[in-house]
C-alpha positions in Angstrom: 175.9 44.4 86.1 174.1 44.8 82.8 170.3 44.0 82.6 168.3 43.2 79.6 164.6 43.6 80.6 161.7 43.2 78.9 159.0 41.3 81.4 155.8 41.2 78.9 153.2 39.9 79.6 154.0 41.4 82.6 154.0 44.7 83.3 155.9 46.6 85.0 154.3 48.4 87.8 152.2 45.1 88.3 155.3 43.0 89.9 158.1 45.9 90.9 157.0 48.5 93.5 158.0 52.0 92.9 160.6 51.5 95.6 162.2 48.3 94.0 161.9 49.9 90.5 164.2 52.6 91.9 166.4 50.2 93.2 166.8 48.1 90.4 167.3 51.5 88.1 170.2 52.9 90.2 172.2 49.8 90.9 171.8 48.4 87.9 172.9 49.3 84.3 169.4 48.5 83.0 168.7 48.5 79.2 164.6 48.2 78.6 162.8 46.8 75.8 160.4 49.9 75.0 158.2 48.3 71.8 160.6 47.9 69.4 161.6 45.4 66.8 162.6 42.7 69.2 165.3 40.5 67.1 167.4 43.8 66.8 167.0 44.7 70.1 168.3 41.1 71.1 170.8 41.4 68.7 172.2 44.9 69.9 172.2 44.3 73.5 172.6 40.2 74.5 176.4 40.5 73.9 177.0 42.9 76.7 173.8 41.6 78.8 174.7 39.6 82.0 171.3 39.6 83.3 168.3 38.9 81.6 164.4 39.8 82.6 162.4 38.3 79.9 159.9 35.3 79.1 161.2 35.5 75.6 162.8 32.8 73.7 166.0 32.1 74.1 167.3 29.4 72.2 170.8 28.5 70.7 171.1 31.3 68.4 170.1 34.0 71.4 172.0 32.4 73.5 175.5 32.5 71.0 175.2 36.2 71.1 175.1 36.8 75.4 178.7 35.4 76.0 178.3 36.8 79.6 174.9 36.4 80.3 174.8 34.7 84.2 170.8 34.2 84.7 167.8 34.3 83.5 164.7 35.5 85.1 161.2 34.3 83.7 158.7 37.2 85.6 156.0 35.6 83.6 156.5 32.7 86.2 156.7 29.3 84.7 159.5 27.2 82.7 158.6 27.3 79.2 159.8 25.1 76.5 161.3 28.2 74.6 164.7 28.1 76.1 167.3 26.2 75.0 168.2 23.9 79.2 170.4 22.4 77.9 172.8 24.9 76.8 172.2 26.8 79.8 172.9 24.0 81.8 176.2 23.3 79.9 176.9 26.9 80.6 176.1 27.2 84.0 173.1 29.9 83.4 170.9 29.9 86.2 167.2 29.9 84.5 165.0 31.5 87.4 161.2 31.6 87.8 159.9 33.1 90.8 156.2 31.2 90.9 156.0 30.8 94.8 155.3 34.3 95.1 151.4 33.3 94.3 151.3 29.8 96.6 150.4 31.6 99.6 147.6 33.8 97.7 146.1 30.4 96.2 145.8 28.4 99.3 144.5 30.9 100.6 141.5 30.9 98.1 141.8 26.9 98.1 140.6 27.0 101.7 138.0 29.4 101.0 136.9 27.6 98.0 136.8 24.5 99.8 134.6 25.6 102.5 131.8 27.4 100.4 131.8 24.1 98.9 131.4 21.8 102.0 128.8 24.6 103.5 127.3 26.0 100.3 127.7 29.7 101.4 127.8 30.3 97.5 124.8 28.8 96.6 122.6 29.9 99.4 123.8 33.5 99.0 122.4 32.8 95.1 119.6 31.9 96.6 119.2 34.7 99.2 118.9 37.4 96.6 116.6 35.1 94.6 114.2 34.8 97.7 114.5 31.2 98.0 116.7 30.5 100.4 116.1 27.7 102.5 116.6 28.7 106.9 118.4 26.9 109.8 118.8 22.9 109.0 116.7 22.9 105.9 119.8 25.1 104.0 122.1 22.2 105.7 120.9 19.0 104.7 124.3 18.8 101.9 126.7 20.7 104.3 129.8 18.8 106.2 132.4 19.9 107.9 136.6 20.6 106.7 137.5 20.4 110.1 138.5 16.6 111.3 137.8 15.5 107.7 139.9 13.8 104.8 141.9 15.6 102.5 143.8 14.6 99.7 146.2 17.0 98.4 147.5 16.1 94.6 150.7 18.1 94.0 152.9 19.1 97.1 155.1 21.4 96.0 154.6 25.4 96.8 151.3 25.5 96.3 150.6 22.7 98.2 152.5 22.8 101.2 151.1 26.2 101.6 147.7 24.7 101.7 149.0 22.1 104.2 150.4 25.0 106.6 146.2 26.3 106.4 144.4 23.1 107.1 146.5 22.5 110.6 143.6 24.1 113.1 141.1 22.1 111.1 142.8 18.6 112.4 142.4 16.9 108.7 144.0 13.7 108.1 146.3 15.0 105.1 147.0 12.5 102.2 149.3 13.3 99.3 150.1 12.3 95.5 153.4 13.5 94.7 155.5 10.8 92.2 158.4 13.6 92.3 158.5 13.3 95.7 159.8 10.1 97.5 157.4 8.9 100.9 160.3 9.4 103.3 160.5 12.6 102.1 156.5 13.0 102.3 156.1 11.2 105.9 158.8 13.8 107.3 157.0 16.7 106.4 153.8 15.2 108.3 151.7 13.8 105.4 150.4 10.9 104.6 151.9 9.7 100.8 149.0 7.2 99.1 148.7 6.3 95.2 146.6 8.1 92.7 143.6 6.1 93.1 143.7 5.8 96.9 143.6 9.5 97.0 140.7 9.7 94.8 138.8 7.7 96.3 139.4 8.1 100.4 139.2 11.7 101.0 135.9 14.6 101.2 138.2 17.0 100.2 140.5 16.8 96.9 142.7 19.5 95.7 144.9 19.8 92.6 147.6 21.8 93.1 149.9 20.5 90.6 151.5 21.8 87.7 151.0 20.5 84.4 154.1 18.2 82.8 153.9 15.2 80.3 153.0 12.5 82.6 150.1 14.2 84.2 147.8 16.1 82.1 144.3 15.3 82.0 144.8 13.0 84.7 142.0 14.1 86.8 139.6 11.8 83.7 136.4 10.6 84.0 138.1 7.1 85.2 139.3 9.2 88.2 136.3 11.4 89.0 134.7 8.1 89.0 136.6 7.0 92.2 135.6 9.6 94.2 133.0 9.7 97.1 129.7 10.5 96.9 129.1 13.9 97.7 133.0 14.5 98.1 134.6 17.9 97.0 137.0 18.7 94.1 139.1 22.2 93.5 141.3 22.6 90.4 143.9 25.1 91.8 146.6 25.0 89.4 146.5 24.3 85.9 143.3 23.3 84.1 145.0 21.1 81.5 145.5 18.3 84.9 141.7 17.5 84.1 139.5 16.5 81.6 137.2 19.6 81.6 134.7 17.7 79.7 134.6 14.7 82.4 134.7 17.6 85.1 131.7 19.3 84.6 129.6 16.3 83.4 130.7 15.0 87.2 129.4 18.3 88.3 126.3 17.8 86.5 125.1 15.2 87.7 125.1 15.7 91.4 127.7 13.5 92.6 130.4 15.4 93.3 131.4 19.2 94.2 133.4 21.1 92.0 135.4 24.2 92.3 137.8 25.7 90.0 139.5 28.4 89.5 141.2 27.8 86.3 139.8 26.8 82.6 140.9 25.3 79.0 140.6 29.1 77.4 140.9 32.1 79.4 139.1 34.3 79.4 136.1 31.3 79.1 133.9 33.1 76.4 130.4 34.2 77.4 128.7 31.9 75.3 130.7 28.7 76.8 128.3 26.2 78.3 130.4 25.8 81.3 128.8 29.0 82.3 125.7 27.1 83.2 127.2 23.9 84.7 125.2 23.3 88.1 127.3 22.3 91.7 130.3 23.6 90.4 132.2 27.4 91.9 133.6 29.5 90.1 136.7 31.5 90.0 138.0 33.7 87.2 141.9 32.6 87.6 141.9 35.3 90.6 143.5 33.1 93.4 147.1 34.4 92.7 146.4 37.8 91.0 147.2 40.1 94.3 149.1 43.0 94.1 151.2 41.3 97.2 151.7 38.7 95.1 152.9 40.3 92.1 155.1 42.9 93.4 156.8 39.8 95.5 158.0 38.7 91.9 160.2 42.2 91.8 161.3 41.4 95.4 162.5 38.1 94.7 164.4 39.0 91.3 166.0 41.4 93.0 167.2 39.3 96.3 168.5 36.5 93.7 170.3 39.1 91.5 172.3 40.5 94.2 173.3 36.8 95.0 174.2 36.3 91.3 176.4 39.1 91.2 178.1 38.2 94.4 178.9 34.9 92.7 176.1 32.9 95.1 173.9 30.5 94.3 170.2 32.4 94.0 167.8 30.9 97.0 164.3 33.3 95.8 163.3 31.9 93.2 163.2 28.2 91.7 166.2 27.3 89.1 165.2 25.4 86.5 166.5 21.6 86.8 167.7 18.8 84.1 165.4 16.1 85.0 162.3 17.9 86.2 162.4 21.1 83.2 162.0 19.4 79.8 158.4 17.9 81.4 156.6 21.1 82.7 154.0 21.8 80.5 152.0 24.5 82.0 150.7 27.2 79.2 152.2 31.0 79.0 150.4 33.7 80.9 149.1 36.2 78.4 147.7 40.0 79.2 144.3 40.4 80.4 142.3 42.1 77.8 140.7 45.5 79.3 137.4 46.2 79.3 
């Protein structure tokens, strides 16, 4: 099969090991975007492609000019609004994204996250090599406990189902917000399914892992920080556009809740932003899913789906775009990491 591939932002050697690189090399005719103009390279080499690697749009026009082309395969990881669905659909093009790779990695840090916040390990380490930290139950006064606590979980998709697999030896009542997901289907996979607002305001523990679309963007407001307990903990695990930053961090502020986060409205946050200095919040520099595991399970998973495309089977790695879920995703592109 013929392969267009040109994964930026991505790079190569961050999700294909050397091993799967080969691989791909010698069983595929592979044509690589190298830095040139791109609309004549699209133009030379979407008629014969079958297979495309690429985060680059592809609307009517592109599409016109790849007659064969089976799948698509977004390495950058979401479904952006730069493809035309709906001819793809008509066509029966699989449109790919293999984002599960990084659920694991950012429960993982969810957990972690979650209990710093409940124990204040971050803040008494601070402390520590200020000289001021505070011994035995004095440093405890704010501290609870995850395990045998409430936890709401706002999104249950990869990312939170992975979570959900973690919190079993803590013995949490589990509580989830999912409107894409129907309560039978919720109460069989041993959660709890509540509304919005009952979540906010009946759990310790609340963490968004959902991802961005047109009905739930800045839905974690000031109205809904409002709800929450006392003292109660919030991490923003997926997609910072799902809060209200501003709202967020005045919550912080102001002592009544716990905030972790480990994504923000601009990335990198610049050194001057007053977020910097935002008390009872942690922070994480969009690091929960950027492992090497992680990435080079991106390669792994393009290639197990491609074999099944070229067999003429439907792909199982990675997530296929869908008609009624697609046109609402609103998550924002990855971009490269400046250096330095």
């Amino acid at each position: 099969m013929r392969v267009l591939y040109d994964p930026e932002p991505r790079a190569t050697e961050e999700i294909f090991s050397p091993e799967d690189l080969a691989f791909l090399r010698s069983q595929y005719q592979v044509t690589e975007w190298k830095g040139e103009e791109r609309e004549a390279f699209y133009a030379q080499h979407l008629p014969g492609t079958e297979i495309l690697i690429s985060q680059q749009a592809m609307g009517a026009d592109r599409l016109g000019m790849a007659p064969k082309l089976r799948a698509i395969f977004n390495v950058e990881t979401n479904f952006l609004p730069n493809v035309d669905y709906a001819e793809c659909f008509r066509r029966g093009i699989h449109v790919l994204a293999p984002g599960a790779v990084f659920a694991a990695p950012v429960a993982e840090m969810a957990l972690g996250m979650a209990l710093s916040l409940a124990r204040n390990i971050h803040g008494e380490h601070a402390a520590f090599l200020r000289g001021e930290e505070k011994w035995l139950f004095e440093g405890n006064k704010q501290s609870e406990l995850l395990a045998g606590s409430t936890v709401g979980i706002i999104g249950f998709g990869d990312l939170g189902r992975s979570l959900y697999r973690l919190l079993a030896p803590f013995g949490c009542r589990v509580q989830v917000f999912d409107p894409w997901l129907p309560p039978g289907h919720l109460k069989r996979l041993g959660v709890e399914p509540v509304g919005f607002d009952a979540l906010m305001a009946g759990n310790r523990f609340i963490f968004v892992m959902a991802t961005i679309t047109t009905d739930n963007a800045g839905m974690i407001d000031a109205r809904a920080l409002g709800l929450m307990q006392q003292g109660a903990m919030l991490l923003l695990m997926s997609r910072a556009a799902a809060a209200d930053f501003g709202a967020l961090t005045t919550a912080a502020a102001s002592g009544r809740i716990r905030v972790a986060t480990d994504v923000f409205p601009v990335e990198p946050v610049p050194q001057d932003d007053p977020v910097r200095r935002v008390p009872n919040m942690l922070f994480s520099p969009h690091r929960a899913g950027a492992l090497t595991f992680a990435l080079r399970e991106i390669g792994t998973r393009v290639l197990e789906d491609m074999d099944l495309v070229s067999r003429g089977l439907p792909p199982v790695a990675c997530r296929r775009a869908e008609p009624e879920t697609v046109a609402r995703m609103r998550s924002m592109p990855v971009v490269a990491t400046p250096k330095g």
